[in-house]
FIGULUM-634602 format. One record per residue (C-alpha): residue in three letters; x, y, z. Coordinates in steps of 0.1 Angstrom, whole numbers, padded with zeros to 4 digits, always signed. Layout:
<sites>
ALAXYZ;...
</sites>
This chain:
<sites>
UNK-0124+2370-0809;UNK-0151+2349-0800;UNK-0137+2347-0766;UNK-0151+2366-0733;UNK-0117+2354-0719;UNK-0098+2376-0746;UNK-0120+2405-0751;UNK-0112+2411-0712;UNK-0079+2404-0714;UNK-0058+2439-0715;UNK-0024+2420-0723;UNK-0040+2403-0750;UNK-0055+2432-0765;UNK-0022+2453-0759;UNK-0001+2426-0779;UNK-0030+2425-0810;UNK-0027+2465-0810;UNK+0013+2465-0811;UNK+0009+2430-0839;UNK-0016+2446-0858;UNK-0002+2481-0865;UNK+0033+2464-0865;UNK+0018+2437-0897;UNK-0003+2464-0914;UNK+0031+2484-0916;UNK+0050+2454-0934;UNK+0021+2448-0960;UNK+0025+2481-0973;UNK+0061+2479-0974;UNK+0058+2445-0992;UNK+0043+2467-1023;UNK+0063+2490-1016;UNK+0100+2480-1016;UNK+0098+2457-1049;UNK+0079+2494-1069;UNK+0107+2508-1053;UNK+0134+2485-1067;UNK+0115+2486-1103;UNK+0116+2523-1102;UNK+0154+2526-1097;UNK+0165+2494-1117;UNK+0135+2482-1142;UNK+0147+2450-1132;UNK+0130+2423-1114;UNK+0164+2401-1113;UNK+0170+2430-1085;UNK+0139+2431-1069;UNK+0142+2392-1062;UNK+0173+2398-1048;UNK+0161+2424-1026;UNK+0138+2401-1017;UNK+0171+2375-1011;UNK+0185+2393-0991;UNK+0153+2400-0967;UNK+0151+2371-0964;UNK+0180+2359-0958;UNK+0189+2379-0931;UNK+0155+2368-0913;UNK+0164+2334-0916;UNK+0196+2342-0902;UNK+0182+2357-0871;UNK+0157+2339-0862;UNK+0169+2310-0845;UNK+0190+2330-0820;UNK+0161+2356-0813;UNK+0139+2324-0803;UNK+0169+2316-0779;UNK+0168+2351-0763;UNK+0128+2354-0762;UNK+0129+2326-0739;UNK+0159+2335-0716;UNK+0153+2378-0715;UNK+0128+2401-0712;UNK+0101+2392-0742;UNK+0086+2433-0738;UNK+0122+2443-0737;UNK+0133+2428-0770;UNK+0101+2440-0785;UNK+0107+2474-0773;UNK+0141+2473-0790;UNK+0135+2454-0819;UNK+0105+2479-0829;UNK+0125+2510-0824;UNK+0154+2499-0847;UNK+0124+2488-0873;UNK+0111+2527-0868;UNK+0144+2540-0873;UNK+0155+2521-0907;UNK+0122+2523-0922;UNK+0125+2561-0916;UNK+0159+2564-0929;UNK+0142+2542-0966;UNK+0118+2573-0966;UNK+0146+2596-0964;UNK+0161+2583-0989;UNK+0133+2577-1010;UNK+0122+2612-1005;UNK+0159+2629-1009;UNK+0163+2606-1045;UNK+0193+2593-1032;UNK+0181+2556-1026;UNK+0203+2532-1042;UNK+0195+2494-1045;UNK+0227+2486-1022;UNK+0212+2510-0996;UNK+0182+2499-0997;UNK+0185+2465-0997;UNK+0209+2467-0969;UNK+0183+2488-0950;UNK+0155+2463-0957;UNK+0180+2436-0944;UNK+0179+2451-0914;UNK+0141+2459-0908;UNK+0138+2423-0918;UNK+0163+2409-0894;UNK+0147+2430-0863;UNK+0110+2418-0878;UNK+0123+2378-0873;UNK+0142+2391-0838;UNK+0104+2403-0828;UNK+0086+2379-0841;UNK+0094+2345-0814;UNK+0093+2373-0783;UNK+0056+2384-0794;UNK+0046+2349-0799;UNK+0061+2334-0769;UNK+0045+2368-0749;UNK+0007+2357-0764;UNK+0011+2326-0751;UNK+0020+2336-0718;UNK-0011+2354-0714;UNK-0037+2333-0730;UNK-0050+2306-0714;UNK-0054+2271-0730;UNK-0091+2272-0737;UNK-0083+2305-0751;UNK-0058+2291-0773;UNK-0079+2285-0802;UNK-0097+2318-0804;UNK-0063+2337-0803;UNK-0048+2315-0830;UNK-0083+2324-0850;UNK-0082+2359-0843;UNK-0043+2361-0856;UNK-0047+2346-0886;UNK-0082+2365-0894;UNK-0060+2398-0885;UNK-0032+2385-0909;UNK-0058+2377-0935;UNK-0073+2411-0932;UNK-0040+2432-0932;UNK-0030+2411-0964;UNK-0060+2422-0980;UNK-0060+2460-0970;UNK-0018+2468-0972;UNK-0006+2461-0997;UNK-0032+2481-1022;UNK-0025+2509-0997;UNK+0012+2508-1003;UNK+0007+2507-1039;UNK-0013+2541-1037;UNK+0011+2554-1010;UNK+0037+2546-1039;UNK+0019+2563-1067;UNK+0015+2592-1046;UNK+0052+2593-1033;UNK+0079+2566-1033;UNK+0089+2577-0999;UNK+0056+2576-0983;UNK+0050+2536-0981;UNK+0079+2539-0957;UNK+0071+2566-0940;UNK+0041+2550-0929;UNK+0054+2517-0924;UNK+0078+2535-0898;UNK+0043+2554-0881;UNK+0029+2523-0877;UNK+0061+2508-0858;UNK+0057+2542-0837;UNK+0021+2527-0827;UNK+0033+2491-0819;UNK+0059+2508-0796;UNK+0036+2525-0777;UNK+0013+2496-0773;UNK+0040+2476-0759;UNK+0055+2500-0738;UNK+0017+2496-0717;UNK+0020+2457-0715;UNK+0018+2449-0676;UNK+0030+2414-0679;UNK+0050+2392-0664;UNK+0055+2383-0703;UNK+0062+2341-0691;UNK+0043+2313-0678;UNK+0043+2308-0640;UNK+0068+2283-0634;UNK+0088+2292-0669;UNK+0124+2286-0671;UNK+0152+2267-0684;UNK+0143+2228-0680;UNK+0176+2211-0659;UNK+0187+2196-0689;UNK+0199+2226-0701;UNK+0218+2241-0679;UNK+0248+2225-0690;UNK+0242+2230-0731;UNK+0268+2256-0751;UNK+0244+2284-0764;UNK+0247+2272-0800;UNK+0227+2237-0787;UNK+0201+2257-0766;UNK+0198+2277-0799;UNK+0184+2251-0819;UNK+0167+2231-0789;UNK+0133+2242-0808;UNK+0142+2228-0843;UNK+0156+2197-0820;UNK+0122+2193-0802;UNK+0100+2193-0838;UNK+0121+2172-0856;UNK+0118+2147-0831;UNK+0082+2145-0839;UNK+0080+2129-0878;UNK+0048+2145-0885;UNK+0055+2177-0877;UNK+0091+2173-0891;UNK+0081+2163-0927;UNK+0048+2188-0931;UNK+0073+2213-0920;UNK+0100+2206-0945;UNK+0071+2203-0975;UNK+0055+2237-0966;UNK+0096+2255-0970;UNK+0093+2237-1005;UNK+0055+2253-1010;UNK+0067+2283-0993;UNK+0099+2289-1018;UNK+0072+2285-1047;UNK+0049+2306-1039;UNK+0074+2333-1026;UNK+0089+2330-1067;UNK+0047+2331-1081;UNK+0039+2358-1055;UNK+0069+2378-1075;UNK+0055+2368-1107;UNK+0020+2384-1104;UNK+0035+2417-1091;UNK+0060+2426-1121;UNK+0039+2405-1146;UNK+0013+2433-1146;UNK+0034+2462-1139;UNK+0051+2453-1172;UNK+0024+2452-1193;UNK+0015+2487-1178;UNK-0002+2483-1144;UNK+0000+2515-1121;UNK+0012+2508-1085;UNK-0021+2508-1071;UNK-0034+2482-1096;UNK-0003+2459-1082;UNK-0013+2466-1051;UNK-0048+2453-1054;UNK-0040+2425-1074;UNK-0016+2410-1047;UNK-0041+2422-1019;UNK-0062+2394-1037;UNK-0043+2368-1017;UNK-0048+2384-0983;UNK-0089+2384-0999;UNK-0088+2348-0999;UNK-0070+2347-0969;UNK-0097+2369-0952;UNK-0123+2345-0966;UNK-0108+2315-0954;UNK-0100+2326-0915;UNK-0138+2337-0913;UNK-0144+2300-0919;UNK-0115+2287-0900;UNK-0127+2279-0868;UNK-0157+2262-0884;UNK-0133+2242-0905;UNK-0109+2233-0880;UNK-0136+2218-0858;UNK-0147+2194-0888;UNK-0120+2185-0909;UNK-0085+2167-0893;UNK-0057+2188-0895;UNK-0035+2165-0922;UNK-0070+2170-0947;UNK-0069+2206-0949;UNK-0030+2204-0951;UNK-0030+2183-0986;UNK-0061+2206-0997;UNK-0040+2238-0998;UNK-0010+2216-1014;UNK-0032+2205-1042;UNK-0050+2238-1041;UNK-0016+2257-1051;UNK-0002+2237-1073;UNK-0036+2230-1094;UNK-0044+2271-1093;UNK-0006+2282-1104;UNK-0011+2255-1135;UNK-0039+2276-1143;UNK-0021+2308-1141;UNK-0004+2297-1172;UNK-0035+2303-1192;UNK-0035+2337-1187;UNK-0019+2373-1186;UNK-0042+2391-1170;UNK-0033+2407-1138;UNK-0066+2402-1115;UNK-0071+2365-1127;UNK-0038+2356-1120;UNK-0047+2375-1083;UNK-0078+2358-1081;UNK-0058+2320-1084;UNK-0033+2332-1064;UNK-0063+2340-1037;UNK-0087+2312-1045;UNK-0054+2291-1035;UNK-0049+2308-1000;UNK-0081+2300-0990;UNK-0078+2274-0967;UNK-0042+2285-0955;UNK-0056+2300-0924;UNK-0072+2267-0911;UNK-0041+2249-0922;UNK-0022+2273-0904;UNK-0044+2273-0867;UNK-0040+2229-0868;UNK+0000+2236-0870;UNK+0003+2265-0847;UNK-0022+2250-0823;UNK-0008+2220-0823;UNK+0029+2231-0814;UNK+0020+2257-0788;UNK-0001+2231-0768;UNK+0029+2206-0775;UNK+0060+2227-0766;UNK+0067+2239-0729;UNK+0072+2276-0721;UNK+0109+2273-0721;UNK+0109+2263-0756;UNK+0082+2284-0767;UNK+0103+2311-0786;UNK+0122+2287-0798;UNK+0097+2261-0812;UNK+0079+2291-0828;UNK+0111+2301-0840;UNK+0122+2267-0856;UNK+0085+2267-0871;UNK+0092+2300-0890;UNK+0131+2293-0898;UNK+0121+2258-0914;UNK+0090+2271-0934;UNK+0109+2301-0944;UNK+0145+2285-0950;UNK+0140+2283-0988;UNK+0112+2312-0990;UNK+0138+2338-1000;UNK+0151+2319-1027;UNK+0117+2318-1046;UNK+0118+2354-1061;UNK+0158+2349-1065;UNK+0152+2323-1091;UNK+0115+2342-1105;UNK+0134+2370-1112;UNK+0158+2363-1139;UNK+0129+2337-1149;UNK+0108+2365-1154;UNK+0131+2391-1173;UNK+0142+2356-1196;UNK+0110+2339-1199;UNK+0079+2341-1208;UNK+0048+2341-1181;UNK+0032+2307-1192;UNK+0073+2290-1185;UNK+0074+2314-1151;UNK+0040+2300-1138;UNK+0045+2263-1148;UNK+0075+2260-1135;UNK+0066+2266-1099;UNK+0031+2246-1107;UNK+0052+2217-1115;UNK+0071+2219-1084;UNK+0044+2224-1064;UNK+0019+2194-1082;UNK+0052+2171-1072;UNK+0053+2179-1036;UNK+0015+2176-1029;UNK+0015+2141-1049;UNK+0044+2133-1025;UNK+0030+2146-0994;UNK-0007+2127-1001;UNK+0016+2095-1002;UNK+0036+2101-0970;UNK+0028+2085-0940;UNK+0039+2112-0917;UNK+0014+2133-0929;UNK-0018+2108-0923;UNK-0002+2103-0881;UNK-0005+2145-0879;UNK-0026+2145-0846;UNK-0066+2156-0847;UNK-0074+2183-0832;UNK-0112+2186-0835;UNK-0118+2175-0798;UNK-0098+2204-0785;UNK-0127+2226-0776;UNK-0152+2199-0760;UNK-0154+2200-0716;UNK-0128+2173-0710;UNK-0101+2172-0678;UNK-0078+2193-0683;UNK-0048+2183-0699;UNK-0067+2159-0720;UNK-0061+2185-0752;UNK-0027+2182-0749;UNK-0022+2146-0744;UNK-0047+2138-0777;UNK-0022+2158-0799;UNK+0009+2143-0793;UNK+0019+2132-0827;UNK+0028+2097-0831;UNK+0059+2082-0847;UNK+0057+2076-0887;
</sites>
């Protein structure tokens, strides 16, 4: 946090604590839950389907939760939303522990600690932006992403050891850590809104099911946002199905948990890397430049991944590729926070999750039986394929080139000015 504004800021601070703990958690269990599924089944037609149904059910969710973090309490709904996560993480452990787990169960379960995850997720973002201020904007969306980076790197090798150690324990400390985020968020002060927040007057007359989707209504009606949106579910799906790849490639061919664990923690490495150098990057380079750079990035690195079997190469792509995801990720976020009015700010951040994530579950579906039919070379170049398509697509689309610049945002202007300069223009 490069911020005096945010190091002094005890909401702030509270929210990263209850974030932080509350992410760390879900790395482990990442690792965790597909060694799991292995262990019972040996299949990773299974494990993608676990992974289905996660997802799923977090796609499912999240639209309505963005509806209720912007018309309830946003500390109440994390208050609830983290204890159910405590309690069905704990009752995977048991299970785990007892050697009753069975993949129905479990999957089940993991449905729904991934449904209260997406019902969390629009409350705590909507709750951030509440309480940082718009110079601050920046430095928290830095400061996230570095943390996310960070976590990506350090949990899931830590829930492949927790694994080898125990099956249960990944969970059991996935559930500690949801203890922690509790705690933290049972200390927020708030009020949790903007001053002035509330239901805009054209609302008050929608059915819920419109106000539900008044976020996904208020980015598509921006083309640039609408079509890099729609192209990162497509990159999202692909790297979901090669993230799946280069944890059960190596486990087959012998890798211990651990080793799984550090091989995928090479993506959060990269990650880590690449939000160190975010801010720097996002002040030079236009948002739309660093957006076709990760598109050409992934689909040029997974191409290369055919080339080899070895576990910690096919890591190291995967986390050369993420590199510059972070400052990809700060233009989009910043972009649609400074954009969206507090009454839609669940929502919008919501519909920004639901679209990049609508197809996301459905990349390890189809990896799975790939990978138990297939060799890794046709596993790997079908998703580069895919992926080499969409960023030859997206470098030609002229939705892509009007994505607004944000490199002005931190200069002394009038206020306002930041906001104004990023309103996307029509395609």
């Amino acid at each position: 946090m490069s911020s005096t504004g945010l190091r002094h800021n005890r909401d702030f601070l509270l929210l990263a604590v209850a974030r932080t703990s509350s992410k760390l958690g879900g790395q482990i269990t990442a690792v965790g839950l597909p060694l799991l599924v292995l262990a019972l089944t040996g299949s990773a037609t299974a494990a993608g389907l676990v992974a289905l149904a996660e997802g799923i059910a977090l796609v499912v969710v999240l639209l309505p939760a963005g509806l209720v973090a912007d018309r309830w309490d946003r500390r109440g709904i994390m208050l609830v939303t983290e204890a159910g996560s405590l309690a069905g993480l704990a009752a995977i452990g048991v299970l785990a522990l007892t050697g009753h787990a069975s993949v129905l169960t479990v999957a089940a379960l993991a449905a729904v600690v991934a449904g209260l995850g997406a019902a969390l997720q629009p409350a705590a973002a909507a709750a951030t932006r509440a309480v940082v201020a718009d110079r601050d904007l920046r430095a928290a969306t830095v400061f996230n992403e570095t943390r996310n980076g960070t976590l990506h790197l350090a949990g899931p090798p830590l829930g492949g050891f927790l694994f080898t150690v125990n099956p249960a324990l990944p969970f059991v400390v996935d559930a500690i850590t949801s203890a922690v985020a509790l705690a933290a968020v049972a200390l927020l002060r708030g009020p949790l809104k903007r001053p002035g927040a509330g239901r805009s007057r054209r609302e008050g007359g929608e059915s819920l099911p419109r106000q539900a989707v008044a976020g996904i209504r208020f980015l598509w009606g921006r083309p640039a946002l609408r079509y890099t949106l729609i192209s990162s579910a497509v990159l999202n799906f692909a790297f979901s199905g090669v993230l799946l790849a280069i944890l059960v490639v190596p486990v087959r061919n012998g890798a211990s948990g651990l080793s799984a664990g550090m091989i995928i923690s090479c993506v959060g490495l990269g990650a880590v890397i690449g939000s160190l150098v975010a801010s720097w990057l996002t002040a030079r380079i236009a948002t739309r430049t660093l957006i076709l750079a990760v598109f050409w990035a992934c689909g040029l690195l997974t191409a290369a991944m055919t080339l080899t079997s070895n576990g910690y190469v096919l890591g190291a792509l995967a986390g050369v590729s993420a590199l510059l995801v972070p400052a990809a990720n700060i233009g989009m976020l910043t972009t649609q926070a400074l954009l969206t009015p507090d009454h839609l700010q669940g929502r919008a951040n919501a519909a920004i999750s639901f679209l990049a994530m609508v197809v996301s579950p459905f990349g390890p579906a189809v990896a799975g039986p790939l990978i138990d039919r297939a060799s890794a070379p046709v596993v790997f170049g079908f998703f580069a394929v895919l992926m080499l398509g969409l960023a030859a697509a997206t470098t030609a689309s002229p939705a892509v080139r009007s994505l607004p610049d944000l490199r002005h945002l931190d200069r002394p202007e009038a206020p306002g000015h930041a906001a104004e300069e990023v309103t996307p223009q029509p395609a």
